[in-house]
Residue frames as a rotation matrix with the C-alpha (Angstrom) as fourth column:
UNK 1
0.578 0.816 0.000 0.00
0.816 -0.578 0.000 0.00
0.000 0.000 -1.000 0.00
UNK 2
-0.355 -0.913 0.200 1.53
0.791 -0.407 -0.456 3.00
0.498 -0.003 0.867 -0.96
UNK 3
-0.189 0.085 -0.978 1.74
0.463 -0.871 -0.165 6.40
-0.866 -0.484 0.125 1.69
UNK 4
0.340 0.484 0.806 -0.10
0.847 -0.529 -0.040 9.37
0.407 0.697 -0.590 0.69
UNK 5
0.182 -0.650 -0.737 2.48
0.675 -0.462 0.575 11.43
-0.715 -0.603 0.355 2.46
UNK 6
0.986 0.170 0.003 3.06
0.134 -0.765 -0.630 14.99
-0.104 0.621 -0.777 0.98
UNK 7
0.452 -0.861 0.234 6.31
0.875 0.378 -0.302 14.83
0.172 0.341 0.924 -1.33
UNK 8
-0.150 -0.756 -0.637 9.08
0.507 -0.612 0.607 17.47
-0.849 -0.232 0.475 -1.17
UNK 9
-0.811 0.107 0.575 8.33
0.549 -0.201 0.811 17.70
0.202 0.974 0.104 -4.98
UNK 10
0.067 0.981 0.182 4.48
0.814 -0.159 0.559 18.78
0.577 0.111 -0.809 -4.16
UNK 11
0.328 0.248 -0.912 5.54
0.861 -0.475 0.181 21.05
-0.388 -0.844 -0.369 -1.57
UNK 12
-0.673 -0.716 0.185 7.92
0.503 -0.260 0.824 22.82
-0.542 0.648 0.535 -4.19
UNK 13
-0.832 0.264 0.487 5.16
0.457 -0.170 0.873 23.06
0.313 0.950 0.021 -6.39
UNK 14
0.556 0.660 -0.505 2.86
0.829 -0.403 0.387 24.83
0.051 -0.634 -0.771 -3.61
UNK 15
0.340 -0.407 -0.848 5.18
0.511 -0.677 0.529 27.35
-0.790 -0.613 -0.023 -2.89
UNK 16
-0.749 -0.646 0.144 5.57
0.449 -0.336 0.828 28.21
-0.487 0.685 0.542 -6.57
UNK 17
0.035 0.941 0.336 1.88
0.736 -0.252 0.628 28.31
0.676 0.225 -0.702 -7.27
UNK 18
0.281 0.362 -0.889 1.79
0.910 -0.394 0.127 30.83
-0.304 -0.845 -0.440 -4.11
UNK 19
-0.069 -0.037 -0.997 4.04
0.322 -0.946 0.012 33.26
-0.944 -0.321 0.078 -5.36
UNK 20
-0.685 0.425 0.592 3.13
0.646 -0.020 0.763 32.93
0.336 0.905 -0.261 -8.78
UNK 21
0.032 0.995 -0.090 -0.22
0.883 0.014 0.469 33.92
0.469 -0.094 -0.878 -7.19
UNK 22
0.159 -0.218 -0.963 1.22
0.460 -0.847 0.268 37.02
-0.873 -0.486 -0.035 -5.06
UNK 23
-0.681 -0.701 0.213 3.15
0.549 -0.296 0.782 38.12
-0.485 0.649 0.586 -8.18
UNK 24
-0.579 0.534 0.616 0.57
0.720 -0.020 0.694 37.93
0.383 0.845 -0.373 -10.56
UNK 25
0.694 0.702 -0.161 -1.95
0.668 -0.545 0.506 40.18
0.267 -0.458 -0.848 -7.85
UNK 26
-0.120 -0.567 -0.815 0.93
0.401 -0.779 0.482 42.68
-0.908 -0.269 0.321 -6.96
UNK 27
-0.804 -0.574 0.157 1.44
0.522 -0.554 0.649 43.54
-0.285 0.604 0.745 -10.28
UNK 28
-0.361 0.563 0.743 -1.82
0.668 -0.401 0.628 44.26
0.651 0.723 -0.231 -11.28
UNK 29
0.690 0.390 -0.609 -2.86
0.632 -0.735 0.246 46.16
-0.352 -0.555 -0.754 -8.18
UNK 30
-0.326 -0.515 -0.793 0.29
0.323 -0.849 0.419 48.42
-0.889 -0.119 0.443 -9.13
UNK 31
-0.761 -0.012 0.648 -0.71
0.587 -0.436 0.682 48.79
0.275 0.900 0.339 -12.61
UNK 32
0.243 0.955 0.169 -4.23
0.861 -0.293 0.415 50.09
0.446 0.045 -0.894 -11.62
UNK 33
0.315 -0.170 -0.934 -2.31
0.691 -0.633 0.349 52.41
-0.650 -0.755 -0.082 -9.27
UNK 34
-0.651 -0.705 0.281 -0.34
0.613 -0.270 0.742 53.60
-0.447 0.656 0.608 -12.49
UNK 35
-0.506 0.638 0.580 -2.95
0.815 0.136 0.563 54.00
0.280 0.758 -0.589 -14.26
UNK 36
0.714 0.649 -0.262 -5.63
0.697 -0.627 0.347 56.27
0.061 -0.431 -0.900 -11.85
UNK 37
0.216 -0.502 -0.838 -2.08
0.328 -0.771 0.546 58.61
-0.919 -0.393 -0.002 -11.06
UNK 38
-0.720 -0.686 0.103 -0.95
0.414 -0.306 0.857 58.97
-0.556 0.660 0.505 -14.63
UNK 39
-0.320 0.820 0.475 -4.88
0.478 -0.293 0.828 60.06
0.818 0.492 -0.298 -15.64
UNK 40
-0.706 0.056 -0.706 -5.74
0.442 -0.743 -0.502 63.64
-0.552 -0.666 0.501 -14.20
UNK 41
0.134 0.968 0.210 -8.76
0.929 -0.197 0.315 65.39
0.346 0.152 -0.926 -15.16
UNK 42
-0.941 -0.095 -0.324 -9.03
0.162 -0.969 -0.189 69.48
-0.296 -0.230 0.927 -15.25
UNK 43
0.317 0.948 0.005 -12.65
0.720 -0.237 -0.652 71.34
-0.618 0.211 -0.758 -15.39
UNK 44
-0.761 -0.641 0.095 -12.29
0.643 -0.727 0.243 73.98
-0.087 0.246 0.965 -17.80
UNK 45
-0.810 0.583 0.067 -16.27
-0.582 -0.784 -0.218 75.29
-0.075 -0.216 0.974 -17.62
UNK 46
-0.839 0.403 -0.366 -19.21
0.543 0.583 -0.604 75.05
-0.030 -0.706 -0.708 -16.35
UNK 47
-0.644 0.761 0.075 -22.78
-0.590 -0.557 0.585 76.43
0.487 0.332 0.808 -17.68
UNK 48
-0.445 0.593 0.671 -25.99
-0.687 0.254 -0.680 74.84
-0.574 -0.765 0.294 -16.79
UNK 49
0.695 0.497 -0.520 -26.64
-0.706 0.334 -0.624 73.11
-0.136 0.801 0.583 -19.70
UNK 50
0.492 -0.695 -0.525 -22.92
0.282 0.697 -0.659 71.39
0.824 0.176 0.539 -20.25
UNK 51
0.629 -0.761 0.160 -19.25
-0.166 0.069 0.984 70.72
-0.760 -0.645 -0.083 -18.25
UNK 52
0.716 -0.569 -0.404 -15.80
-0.628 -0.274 -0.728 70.91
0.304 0.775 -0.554 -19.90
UNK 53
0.914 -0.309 0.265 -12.98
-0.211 0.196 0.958 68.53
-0.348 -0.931 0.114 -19.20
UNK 54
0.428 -0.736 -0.524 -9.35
-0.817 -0.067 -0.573 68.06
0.387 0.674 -0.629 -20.12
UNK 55
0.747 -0.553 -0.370 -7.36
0.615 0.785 0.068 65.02
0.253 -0.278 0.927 -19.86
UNK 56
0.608 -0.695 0.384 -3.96
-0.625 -0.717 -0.309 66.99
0.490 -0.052 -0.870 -18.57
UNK 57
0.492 -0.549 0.676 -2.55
-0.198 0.685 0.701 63.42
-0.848 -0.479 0.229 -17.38
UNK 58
-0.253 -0.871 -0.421 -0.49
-0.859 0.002 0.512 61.14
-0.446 0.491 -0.749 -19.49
UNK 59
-0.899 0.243 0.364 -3.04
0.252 0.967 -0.022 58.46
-0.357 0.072 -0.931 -20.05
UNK 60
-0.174 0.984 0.043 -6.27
0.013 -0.041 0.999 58.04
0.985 0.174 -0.006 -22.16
UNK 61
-0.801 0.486 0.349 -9.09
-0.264 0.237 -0.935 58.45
-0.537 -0.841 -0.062 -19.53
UNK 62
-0.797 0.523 -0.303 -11.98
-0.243 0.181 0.953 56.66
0.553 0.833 -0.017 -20.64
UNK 63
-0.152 0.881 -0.447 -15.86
0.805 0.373 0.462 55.93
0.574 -0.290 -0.766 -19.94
UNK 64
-0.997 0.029 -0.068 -16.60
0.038 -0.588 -0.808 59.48
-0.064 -0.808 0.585 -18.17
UNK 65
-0.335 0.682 -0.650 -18.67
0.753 0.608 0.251 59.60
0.566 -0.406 -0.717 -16.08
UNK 66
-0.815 -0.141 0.562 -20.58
-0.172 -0.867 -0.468 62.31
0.553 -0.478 0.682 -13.99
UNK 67
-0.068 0.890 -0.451 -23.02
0.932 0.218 0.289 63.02
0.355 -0.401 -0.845 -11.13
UNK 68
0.346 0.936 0.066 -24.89
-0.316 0.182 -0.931 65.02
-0.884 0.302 0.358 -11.77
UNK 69
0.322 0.246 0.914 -25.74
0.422 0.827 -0.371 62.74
-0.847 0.506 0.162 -14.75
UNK 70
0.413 -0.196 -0.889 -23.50
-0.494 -0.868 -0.038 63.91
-0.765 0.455 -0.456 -18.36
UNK 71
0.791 -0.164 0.589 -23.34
0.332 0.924 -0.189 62.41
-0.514 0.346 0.785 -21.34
UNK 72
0.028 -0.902 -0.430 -19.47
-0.406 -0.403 0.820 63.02
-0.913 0.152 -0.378 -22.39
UNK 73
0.935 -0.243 0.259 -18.54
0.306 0.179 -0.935 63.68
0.181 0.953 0.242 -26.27
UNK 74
-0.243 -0.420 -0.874 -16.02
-0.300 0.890 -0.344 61.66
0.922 0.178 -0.342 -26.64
UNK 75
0.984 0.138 0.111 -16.56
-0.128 0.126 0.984 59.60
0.122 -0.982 0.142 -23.85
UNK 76
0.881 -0.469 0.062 -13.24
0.462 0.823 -0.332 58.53
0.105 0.321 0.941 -24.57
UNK 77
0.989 -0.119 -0.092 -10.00
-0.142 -0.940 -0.310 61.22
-0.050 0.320 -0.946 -24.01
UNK 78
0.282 -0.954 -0.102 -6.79
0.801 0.293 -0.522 61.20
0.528 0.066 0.847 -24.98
UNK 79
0.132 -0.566 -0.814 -3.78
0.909 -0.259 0.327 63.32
-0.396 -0.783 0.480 -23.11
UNK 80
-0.929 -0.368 -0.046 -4.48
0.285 -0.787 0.547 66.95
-0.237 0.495 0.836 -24.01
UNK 81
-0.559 0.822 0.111 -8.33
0.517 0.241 0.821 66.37
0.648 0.517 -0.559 -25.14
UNK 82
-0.712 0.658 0.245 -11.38
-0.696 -0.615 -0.371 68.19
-0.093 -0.435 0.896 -24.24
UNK 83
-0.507 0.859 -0.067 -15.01
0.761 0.483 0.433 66.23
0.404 0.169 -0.899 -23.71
UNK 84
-0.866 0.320 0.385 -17.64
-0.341 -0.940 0.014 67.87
0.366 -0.119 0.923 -23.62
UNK 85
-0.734 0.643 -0.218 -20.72
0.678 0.674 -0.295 66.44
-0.043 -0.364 -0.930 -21.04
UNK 86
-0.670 0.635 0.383 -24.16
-0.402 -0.745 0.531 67.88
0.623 0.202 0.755 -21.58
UNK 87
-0.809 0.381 0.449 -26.06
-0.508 -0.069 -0.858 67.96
-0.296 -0.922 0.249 -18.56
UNK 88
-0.811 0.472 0.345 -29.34
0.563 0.470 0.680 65.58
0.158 0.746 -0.647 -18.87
UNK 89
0.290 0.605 -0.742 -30.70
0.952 -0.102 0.289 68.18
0.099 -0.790 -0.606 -16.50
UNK 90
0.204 -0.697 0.687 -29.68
0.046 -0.694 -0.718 71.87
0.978 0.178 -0.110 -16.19
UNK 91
-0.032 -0.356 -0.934 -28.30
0.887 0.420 -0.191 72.71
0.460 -0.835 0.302 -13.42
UNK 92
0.284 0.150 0.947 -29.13
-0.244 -0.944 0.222 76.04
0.927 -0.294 -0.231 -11.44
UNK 93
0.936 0.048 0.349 -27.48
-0.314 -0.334 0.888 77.52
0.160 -0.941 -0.298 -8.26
UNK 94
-0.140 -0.961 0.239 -24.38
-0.941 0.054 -0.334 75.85
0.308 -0.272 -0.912 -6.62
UNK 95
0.870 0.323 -0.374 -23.84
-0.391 0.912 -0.122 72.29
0.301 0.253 0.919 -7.68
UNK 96
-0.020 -0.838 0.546 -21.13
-0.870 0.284 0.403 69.83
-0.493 -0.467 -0.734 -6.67
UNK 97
0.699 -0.023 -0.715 -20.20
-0.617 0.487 -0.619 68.20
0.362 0.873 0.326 -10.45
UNK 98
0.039 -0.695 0.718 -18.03
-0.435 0.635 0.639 64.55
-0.900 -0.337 -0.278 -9.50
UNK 99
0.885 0.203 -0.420 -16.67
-0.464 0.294 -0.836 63.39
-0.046 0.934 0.355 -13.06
UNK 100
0.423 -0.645 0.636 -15.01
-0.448 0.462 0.766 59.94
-0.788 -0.609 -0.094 -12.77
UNK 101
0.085 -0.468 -0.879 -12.75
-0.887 0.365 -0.281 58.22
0.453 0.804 -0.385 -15.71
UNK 102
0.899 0.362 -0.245 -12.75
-0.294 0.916 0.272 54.31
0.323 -0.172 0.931 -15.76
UNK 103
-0.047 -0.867 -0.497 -9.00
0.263 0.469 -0.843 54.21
0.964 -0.170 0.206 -14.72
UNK 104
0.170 -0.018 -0.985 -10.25
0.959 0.233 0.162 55.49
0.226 -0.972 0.057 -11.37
UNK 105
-0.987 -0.124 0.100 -8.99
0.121 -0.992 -0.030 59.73
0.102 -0.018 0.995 -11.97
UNK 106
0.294 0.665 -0.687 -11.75
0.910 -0.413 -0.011 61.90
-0.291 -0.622 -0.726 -9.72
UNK 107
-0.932 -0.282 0.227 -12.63
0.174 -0.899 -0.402 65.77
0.318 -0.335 0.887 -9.97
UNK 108
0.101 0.772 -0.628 -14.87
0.925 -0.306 -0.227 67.34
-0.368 -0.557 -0.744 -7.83
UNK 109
-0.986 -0.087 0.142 -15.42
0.111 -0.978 0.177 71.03
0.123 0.190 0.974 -8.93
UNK 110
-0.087 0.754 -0.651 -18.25
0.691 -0.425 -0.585 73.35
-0.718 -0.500 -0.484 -7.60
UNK 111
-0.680 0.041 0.733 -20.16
0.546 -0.639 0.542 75.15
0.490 0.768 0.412 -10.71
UNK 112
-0.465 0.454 -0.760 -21.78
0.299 -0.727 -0.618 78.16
-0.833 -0.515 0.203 -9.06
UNK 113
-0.705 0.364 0.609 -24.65
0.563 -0.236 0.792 78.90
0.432 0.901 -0.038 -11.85
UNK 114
-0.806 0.365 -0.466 -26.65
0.238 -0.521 -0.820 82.18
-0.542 -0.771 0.333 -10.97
UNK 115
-0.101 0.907 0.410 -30.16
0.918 0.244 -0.314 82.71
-0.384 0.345 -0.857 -12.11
């Protein structure tokens, strides 16, 4: 009968599968870091009807997003680019516009629209 005793070989091959497995999750948590720091977001105006933004990182920012709700032409920017989001709603008074990019890049920017 033969022992089902755990081999030196199998243990080898545990401890390679492990940090394989660390490796493989470090790297990608740093890329994502890369990513959100190297994509920066600038308002450049703010009406009640639309919102301006510039990419002024070093990465595409893509899928923007806003709240209040904007639908962004291009959604898509490259480094340098403008989108332009057109409120689906106007907006009146003093609003607090949050317009995220799918690598994770945040601005917060307060459009003061008087009546």
């Amino acid at each position: 009968m033969r022992s089902k005793a755990i081999t030196p070989g199998v243990v080898l091959f545990l401890i390679f599968l492990t940090t394989l497995i660390f490796s493989v999750v470090g790297f990608s948590v740093e890329q994502n870091r890369k990513m959100k720091y190297l994509t920066e977001l600038e308002v450049l105006e703010c009406t009640s009807d639309y919102i301006t933004v510039k990419n002024v990182g070093s990465n595409i920012a893509s899928e923007l997003t806003s709240d209040p709700e904007a639908v962004f032409t291009p959604s898509t920017i490259k480094p340098g680019e403008v989108a332009k989001g057109n409120f689906k709603e106007p907006i009146r008074g003093i609003v607090v516009v949050i317009i995220e990019s799918k690598e994770g890049s945040k601005v917060v920017y307060q459009c003061n629209i008087i009546v």
